[in-house]
N, CA, C and O of each residue as an XYZ file, in Angstrom:
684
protein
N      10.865    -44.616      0.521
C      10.257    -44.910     -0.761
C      11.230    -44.526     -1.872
O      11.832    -43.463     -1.720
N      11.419    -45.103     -2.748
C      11.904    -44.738     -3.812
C      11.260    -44.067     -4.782
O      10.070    -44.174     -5.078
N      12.395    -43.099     -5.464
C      11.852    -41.872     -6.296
C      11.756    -42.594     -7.827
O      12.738    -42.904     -8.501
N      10.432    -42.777     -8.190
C      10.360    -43.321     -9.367
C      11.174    -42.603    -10.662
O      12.130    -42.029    -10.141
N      11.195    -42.486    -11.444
C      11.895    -41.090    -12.173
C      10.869    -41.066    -12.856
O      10.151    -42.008    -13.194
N      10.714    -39.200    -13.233
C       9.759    -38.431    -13.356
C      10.647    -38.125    -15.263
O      11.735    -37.602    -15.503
N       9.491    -38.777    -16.361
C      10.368    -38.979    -17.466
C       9.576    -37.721    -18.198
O       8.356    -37.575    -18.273
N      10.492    -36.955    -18.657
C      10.064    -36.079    -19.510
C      10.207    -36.430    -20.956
O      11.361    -36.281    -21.358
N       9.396    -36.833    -21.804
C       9.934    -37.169    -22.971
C       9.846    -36.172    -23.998
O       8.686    -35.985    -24.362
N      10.551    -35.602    -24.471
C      10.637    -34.120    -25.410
C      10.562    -35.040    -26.657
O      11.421    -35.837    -27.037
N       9.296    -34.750    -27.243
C       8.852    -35.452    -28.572
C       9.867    -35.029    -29.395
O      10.734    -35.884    -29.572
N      10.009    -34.131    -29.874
C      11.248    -33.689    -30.566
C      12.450    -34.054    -30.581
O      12.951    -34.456    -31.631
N      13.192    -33.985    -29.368
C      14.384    -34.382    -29.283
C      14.517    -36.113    -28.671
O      15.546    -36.774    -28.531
N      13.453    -36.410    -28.461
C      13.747    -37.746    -27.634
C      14.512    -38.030    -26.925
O      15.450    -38.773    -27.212
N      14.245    -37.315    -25.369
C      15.331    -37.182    -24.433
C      14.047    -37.037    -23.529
O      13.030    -36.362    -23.687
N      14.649    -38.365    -21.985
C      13.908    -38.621    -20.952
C      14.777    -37.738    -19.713
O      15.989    -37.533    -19.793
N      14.128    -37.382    -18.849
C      15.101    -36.420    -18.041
C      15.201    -37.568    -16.379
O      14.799    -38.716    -16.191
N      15.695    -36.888    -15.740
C      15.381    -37.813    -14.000
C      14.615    -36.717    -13.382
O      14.402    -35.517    -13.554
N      14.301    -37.672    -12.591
C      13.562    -36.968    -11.324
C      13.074    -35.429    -10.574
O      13.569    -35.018     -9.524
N      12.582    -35.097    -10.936
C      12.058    -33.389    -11.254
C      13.047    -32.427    -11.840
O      13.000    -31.268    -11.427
N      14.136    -32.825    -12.951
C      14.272    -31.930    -13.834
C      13.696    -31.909    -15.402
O      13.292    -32.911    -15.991
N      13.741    -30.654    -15.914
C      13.494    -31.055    -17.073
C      14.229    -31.123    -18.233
O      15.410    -31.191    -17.890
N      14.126    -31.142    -19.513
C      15.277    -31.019    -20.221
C      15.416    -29.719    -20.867
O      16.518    -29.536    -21.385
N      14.553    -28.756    -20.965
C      14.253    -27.413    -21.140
C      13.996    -26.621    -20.173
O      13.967    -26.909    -18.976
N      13.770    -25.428    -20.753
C      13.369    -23.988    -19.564
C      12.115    -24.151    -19.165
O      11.262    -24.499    -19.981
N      11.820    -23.937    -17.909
C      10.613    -24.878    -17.401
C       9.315    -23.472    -17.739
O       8.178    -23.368    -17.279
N       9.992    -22.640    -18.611
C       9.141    -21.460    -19.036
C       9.057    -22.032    -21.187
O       9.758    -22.901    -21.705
N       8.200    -21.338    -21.757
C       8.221    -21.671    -23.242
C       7.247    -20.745    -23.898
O       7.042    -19.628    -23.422
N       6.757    -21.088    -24.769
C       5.995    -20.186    -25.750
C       4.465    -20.511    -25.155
O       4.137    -21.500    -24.498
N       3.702    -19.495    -25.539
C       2.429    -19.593    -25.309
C       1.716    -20.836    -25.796
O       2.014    -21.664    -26.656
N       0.716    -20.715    -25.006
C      -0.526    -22.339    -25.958
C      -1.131    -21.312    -26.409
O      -2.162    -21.746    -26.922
N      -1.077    -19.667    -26.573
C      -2.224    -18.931    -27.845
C      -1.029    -18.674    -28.948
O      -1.320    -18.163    -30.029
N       0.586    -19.117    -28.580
C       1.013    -18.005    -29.598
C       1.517    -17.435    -29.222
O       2.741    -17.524    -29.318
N       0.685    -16.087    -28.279
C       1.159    -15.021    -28.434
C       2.641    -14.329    -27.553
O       2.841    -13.127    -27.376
N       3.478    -15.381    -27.131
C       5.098    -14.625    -26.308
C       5.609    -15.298    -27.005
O       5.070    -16.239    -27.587
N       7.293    -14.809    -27.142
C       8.207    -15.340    -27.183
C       8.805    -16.669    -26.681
O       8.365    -17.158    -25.641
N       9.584    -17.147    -27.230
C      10.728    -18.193    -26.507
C      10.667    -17.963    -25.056
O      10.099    -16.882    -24.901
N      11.034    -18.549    -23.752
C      11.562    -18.337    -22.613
C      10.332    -17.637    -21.689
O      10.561    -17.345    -20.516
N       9.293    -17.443    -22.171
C       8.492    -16.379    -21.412
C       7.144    -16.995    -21.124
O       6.528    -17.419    -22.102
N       6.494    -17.130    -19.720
C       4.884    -18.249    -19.729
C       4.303    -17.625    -21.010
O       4.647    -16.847    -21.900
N       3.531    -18.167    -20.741
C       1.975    -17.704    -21.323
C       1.317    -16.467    -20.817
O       1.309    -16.192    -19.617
N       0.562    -15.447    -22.067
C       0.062    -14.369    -21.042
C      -1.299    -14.560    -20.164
O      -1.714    -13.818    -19.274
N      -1.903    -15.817    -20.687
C      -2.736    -16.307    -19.515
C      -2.380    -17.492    -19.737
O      -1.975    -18.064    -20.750
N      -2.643    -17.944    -18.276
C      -2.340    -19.520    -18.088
C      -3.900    -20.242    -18.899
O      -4.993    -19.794    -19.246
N      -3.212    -21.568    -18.922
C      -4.398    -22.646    -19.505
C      -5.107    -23.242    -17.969
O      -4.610    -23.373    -16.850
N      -5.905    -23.402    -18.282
C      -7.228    -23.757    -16.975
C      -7.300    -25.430    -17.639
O      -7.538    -25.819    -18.783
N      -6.926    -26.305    -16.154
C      -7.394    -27.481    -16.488
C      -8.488    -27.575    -16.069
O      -8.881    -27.078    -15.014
N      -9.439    -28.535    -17.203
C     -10.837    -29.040    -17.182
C     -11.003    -30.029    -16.504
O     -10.083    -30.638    -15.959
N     -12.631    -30.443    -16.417
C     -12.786    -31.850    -16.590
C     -12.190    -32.642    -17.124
O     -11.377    -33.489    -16.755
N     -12.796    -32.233    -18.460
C     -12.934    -33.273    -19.443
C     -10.958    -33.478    -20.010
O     -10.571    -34.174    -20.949
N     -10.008    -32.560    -18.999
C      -8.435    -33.156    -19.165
C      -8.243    -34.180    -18.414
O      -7.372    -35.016    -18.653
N      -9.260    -34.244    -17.139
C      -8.879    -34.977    -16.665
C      -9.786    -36.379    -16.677
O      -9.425    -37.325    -15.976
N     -11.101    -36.472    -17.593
C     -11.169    -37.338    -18.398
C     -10.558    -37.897    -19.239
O     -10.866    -39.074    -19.427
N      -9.387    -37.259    -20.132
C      -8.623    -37.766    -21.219
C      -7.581    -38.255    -20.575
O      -6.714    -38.858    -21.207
N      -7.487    -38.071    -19.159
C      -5.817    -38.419    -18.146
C      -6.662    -39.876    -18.677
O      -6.591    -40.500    -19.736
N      -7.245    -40.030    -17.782
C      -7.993    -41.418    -17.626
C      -8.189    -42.341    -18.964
O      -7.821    -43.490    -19.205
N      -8.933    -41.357    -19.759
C      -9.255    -42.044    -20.887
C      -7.683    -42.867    -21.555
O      -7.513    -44.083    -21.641
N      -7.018    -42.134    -21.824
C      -5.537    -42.145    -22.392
C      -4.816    -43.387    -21.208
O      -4.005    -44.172    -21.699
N      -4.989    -43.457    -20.391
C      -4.068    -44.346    -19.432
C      -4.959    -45.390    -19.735
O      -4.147    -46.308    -19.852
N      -5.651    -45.707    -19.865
C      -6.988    -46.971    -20.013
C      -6.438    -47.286    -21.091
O      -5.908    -48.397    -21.115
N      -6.380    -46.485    -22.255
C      -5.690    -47.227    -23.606
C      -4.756    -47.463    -23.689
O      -4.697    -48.484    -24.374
N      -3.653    -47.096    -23.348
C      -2.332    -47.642    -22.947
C      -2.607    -49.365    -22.275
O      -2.157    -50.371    -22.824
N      -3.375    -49.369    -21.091
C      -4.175    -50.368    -20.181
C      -3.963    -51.262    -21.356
O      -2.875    -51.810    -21.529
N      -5.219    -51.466    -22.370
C      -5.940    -52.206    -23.343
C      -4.829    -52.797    -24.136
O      -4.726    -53.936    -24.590
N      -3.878    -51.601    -24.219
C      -2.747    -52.480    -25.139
C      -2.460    -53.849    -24.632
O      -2.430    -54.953    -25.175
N      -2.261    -53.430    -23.431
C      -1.570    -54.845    -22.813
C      -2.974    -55.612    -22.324
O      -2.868    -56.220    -21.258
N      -3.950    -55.640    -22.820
C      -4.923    -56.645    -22.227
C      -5.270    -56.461    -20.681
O      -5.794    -57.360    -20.023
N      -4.958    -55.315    -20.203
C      -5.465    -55.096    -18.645
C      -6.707    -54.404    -18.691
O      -6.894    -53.667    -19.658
N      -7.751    -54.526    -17.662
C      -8.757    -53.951    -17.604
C      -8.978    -52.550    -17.441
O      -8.086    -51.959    -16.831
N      -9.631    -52.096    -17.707
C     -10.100    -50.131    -17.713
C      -9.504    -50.141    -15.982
O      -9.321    -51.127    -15.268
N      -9.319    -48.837    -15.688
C      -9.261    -48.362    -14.564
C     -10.395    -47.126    -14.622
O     -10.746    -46.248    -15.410
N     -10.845    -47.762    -12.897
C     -12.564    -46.599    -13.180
C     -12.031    -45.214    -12.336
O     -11.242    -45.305    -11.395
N     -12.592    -43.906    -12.825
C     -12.127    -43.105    -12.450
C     -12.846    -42.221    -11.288
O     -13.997    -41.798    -11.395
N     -11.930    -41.984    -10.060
C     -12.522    -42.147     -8.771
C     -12.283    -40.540     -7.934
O     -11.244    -40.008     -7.544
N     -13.845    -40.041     -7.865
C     -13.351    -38.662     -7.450
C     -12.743    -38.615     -6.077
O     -12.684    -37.455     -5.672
N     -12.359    -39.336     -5.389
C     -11.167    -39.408     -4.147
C     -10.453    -39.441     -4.622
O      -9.871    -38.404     -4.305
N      -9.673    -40.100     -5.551
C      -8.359    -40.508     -5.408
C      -7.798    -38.891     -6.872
O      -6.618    -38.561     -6.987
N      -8.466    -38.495     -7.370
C      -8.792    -37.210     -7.990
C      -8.590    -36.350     -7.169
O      -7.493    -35.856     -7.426
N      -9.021    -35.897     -6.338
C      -8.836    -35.112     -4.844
C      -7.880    -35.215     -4.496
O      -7.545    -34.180     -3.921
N      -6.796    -36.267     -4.497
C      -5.780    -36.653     -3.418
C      -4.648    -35.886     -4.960
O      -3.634    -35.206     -4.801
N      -5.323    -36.333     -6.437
C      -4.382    -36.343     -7.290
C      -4.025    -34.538     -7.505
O      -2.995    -34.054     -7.975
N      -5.029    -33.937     -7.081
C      -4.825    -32.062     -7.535
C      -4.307    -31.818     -6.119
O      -3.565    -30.840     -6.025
N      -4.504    -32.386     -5.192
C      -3.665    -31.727     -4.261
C      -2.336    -32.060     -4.462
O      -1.568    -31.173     -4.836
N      -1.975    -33.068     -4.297
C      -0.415    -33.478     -4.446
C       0.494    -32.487     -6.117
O       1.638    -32.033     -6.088
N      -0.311    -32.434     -7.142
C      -0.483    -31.815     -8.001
C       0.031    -30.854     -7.640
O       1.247    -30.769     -7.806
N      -0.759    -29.662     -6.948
C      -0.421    -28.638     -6.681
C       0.817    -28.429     -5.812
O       1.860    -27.926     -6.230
N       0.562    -28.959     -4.269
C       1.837    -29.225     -3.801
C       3.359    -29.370     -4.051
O       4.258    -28.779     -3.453
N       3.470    -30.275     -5.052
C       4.788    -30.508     -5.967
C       5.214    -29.671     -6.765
O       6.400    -29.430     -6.989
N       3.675    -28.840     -7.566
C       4.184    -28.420     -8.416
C       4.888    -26.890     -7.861
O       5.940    -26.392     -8.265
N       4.003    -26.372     -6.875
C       4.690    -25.212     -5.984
C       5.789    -25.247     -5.357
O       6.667    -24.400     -5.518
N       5.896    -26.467     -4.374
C       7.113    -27.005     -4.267
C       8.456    -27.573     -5.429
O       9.589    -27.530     -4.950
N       8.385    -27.839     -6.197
C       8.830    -28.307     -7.066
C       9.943    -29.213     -6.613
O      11.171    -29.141     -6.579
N       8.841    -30.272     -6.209
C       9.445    -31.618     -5.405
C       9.331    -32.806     -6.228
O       8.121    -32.612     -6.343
N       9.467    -33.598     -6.734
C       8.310    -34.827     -7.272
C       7.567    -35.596     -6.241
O       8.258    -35.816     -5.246
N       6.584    -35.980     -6.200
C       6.535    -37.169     -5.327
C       6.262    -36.826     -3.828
O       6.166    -37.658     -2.925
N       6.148    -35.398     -3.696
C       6.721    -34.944     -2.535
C       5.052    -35.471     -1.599
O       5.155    -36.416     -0.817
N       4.095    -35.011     -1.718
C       2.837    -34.718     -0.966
C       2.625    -36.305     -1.137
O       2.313    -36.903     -0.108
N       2.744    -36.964     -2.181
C       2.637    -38.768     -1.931
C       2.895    -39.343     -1.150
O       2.121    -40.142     -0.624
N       4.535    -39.070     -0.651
C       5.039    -39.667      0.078
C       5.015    -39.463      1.535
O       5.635    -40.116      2.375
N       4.106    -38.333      1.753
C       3.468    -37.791      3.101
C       2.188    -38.219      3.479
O       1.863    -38.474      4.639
N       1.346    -38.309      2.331
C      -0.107    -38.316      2.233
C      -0.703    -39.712      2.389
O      -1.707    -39.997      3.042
N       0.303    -40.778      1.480
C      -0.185    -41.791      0.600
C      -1.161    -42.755      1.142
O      -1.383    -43.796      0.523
N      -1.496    -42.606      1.762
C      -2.023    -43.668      2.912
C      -3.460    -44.027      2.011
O      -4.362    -43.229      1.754
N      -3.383    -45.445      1.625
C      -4.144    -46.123      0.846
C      -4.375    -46.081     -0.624
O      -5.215    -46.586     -1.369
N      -2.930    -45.000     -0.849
C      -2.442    -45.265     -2.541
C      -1.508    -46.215     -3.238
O      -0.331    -46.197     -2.878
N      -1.716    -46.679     -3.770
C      -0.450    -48.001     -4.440
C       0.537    -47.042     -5.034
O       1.714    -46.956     -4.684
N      -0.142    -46.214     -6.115
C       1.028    -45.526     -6.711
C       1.381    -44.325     -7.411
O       0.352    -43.652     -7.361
N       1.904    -43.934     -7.786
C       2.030    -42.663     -8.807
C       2.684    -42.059     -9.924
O       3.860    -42.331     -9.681
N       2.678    -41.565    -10.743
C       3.418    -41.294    -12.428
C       3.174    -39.897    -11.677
O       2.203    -39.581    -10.990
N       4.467    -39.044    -12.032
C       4.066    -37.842    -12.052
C       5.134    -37.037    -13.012
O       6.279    -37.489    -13.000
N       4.827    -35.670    -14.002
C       5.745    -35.070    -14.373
C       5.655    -33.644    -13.640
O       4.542    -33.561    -13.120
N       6.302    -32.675    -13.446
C       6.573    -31.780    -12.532
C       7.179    -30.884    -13.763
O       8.001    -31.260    -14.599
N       6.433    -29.342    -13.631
C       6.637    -28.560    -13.987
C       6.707    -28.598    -15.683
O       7.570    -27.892    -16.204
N       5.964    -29.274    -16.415
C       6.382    -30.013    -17.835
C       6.337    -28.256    -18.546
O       5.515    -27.420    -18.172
N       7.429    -27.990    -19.630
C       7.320    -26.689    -19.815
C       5.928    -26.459    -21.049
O       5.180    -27.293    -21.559
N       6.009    -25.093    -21.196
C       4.464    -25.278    -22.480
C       5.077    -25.238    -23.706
O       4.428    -25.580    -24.694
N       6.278    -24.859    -23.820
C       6.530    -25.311    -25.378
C       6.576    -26.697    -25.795
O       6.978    -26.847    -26.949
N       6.230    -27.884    -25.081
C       6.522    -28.801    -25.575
C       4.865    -29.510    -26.235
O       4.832    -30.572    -26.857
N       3.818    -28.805    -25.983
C       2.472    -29.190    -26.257
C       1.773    -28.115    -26.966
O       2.482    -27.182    -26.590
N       0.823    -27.533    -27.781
C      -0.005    -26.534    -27.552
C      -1.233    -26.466    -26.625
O      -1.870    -25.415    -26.561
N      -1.672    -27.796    -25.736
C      -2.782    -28.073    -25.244
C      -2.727    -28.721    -23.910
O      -1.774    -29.500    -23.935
N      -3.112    -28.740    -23.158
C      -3.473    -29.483    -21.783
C      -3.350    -30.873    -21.992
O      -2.653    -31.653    -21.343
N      -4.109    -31.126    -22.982
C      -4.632    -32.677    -23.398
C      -2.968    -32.916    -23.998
O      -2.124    -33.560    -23.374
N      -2.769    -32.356    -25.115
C      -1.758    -32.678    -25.974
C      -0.279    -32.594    -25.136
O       0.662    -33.020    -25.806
N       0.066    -32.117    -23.791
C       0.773    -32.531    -22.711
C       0.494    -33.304    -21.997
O       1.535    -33.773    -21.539
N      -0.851    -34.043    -21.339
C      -1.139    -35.635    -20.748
C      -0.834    -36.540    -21.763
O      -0.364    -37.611    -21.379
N      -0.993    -36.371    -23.050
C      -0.929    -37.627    -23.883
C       0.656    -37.615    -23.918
O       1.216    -38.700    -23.758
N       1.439    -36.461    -24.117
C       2.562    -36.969    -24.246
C       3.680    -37.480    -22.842
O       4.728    -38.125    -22.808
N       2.980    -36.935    -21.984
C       3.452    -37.225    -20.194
C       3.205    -38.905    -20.489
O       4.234    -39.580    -20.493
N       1.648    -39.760    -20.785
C       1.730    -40.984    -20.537
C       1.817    -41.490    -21.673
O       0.989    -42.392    -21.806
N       2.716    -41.251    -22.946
C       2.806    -41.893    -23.583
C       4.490    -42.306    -22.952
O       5.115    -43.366    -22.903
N       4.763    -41.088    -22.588
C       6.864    -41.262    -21.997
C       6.508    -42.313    -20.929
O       7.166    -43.351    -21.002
N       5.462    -42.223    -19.817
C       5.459    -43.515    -18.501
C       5.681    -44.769    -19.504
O       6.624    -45.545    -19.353
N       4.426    -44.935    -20.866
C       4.377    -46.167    -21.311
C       5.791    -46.212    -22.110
O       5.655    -47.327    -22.614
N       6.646    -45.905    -22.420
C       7.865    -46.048    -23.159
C       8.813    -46.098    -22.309
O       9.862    -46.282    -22.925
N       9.005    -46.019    -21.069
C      10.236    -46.766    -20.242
C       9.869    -48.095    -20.445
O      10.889    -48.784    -20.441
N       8.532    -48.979    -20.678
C       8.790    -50.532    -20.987
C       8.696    -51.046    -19.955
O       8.831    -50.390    -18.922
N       8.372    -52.715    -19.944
C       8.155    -53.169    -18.845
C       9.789    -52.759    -18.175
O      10.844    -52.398    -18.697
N       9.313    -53.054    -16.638
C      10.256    -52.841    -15.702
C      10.118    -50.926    -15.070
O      10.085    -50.408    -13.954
N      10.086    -50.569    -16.035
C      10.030    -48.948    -15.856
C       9.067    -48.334    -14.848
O       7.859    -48.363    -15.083
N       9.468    -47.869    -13.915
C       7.911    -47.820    -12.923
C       6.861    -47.051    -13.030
O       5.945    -47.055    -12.206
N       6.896    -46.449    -13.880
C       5.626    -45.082    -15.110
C       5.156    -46.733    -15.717
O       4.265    -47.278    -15.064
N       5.618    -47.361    -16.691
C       5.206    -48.150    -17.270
C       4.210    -49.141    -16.401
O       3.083    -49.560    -16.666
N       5.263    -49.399    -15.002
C       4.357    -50.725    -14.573
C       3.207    -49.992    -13.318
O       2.635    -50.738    -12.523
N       2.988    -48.457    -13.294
C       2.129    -47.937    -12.469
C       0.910    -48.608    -13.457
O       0.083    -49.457    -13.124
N       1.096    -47.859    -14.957
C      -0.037    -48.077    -15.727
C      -0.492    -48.944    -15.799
O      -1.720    -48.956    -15.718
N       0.215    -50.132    -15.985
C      -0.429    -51.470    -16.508
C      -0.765    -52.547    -15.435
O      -1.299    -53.643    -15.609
N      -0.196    -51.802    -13.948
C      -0.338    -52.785    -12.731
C      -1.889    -53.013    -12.914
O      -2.692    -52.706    -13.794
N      -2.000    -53.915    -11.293
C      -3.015    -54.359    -10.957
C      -4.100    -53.480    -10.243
O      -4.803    -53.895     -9.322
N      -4.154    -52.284    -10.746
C      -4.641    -51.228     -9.876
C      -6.404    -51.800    -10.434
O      -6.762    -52.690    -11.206
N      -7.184    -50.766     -9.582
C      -9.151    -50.524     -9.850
C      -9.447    -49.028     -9.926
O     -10.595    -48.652    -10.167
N      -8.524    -48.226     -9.744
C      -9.151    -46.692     -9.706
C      -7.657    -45.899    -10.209
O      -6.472    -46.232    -10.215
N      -8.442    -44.653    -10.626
C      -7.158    -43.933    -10.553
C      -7.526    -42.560    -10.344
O      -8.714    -42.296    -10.530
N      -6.758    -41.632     -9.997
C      -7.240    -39.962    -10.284
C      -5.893    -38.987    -10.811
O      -4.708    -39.027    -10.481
N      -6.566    -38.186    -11.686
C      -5.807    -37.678    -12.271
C      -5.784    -35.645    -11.755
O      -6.670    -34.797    -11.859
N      -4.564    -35.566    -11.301
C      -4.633    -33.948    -10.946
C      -3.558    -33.410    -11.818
O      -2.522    -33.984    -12.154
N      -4.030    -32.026    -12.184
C      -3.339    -31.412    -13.321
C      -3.267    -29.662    -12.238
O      -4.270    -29.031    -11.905
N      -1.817    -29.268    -11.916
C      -1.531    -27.872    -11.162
C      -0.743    -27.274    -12.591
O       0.169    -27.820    -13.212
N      -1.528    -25.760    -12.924
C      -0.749    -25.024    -13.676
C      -0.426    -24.053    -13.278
O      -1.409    -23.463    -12.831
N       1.020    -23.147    -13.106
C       1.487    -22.030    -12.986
C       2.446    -21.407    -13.787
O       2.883    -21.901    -14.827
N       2.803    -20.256    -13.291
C       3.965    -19.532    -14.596
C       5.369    -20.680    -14.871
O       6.052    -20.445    -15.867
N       5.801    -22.009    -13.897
C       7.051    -22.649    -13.824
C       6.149    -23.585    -14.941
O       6.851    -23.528    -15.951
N       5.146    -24.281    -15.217
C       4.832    -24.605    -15.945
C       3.980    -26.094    -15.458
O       4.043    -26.342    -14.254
N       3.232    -27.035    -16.300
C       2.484    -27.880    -16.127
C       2.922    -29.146    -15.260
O       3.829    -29.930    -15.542
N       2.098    -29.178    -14.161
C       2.309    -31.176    -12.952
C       1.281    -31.875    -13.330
O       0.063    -31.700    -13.359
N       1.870    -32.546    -13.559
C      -0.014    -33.450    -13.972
C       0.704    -34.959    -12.811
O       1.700    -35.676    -12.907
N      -0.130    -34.892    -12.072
C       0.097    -36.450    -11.218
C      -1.308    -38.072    -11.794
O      -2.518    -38.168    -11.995
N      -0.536    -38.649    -11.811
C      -1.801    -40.150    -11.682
C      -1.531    -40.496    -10.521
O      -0.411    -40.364    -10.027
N      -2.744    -41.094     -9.801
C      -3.037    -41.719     -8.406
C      -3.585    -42.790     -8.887
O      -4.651    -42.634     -9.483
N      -3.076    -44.030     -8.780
C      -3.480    -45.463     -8.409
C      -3.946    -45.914     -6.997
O      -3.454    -45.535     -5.934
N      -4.846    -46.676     -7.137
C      -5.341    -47.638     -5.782
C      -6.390    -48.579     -6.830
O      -7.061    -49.500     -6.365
């Protein structure tokens, strides 16, 4: 299988990275504030539901741009998306548990280890993870996961001290 590249887009600097690196210290400033430069968070952020409603929600509108239909959001393929999630992100593989697992998935966007200075929020790091898939453009395979011909998707979000994986699962 080929390794899609895993695009980090640093709003700031506008710089896409390859395939599970990033373009920063995969450590950053708190989402309260309260550390320094270079150092996690003194508690981690807990992904929700409702983040991984906005995975969905947010990839659907991207969808709409281009006139493709909603993708409905499917607690299997959700399941398949926090495990691999986690997997990668411990591993710090891309792609890694997909390409073992995949059996009856079309496809996957994933960023690996995204650091926390680049968001203050859970949400406000998915939006900017699939806004970078939708800005490689057609051809780009983040781009054409989103806008393919998929019916479901699931969205898994693994957080630890190396920092945020958020995977999409298509079928």
């Amino acid at each position: 299988m080929r390794c899609v590249l895993v695009a980090a887009l640093v709003v700031f600097a506008g710089m896409a990275t390859a395939c599970g690196k990033n373009p920063v210290s995969s450590t950053g400033t708190s989402t309260s504030g309260g550390s320094s430069a270079g150092s996690p968070p003194p508690s981690l952020p807990t992904a929700q539901a409702s983040d991984l409603a906005f995975c969905v929600s947010e990839t659907n509108r991207y969808r709409a741009m281009k006139g493709r239909p909603a993708l409905a959001q499917s607690t299997n393929v959700e399941q398949f998306a926090a495990a691999a999630s986690k997997n990668d992100g411990l591993a710090n593989v891309p792609h890694q548990y997909y390409q073992t697992h995949a059996t009856g998935f079309s496809a996957e966007n994933e960023v690996l280890r995204w650091p926390y200075n680049l968001q203050p929020t859970v949400q406000g790091i998915v939006a900017a993870a699939i806004q970078a898939f939708y800005s490689e453009g057609p051809g780009g395979g983040h781009y054409e996961n989103i806008v393919g011909s998929y019916t479901q998707i699931g969205c898994g979000i693994y957080i630890d001290t190396n920092g945020i994986t958020i995977v999409e699962d298509f079928r």
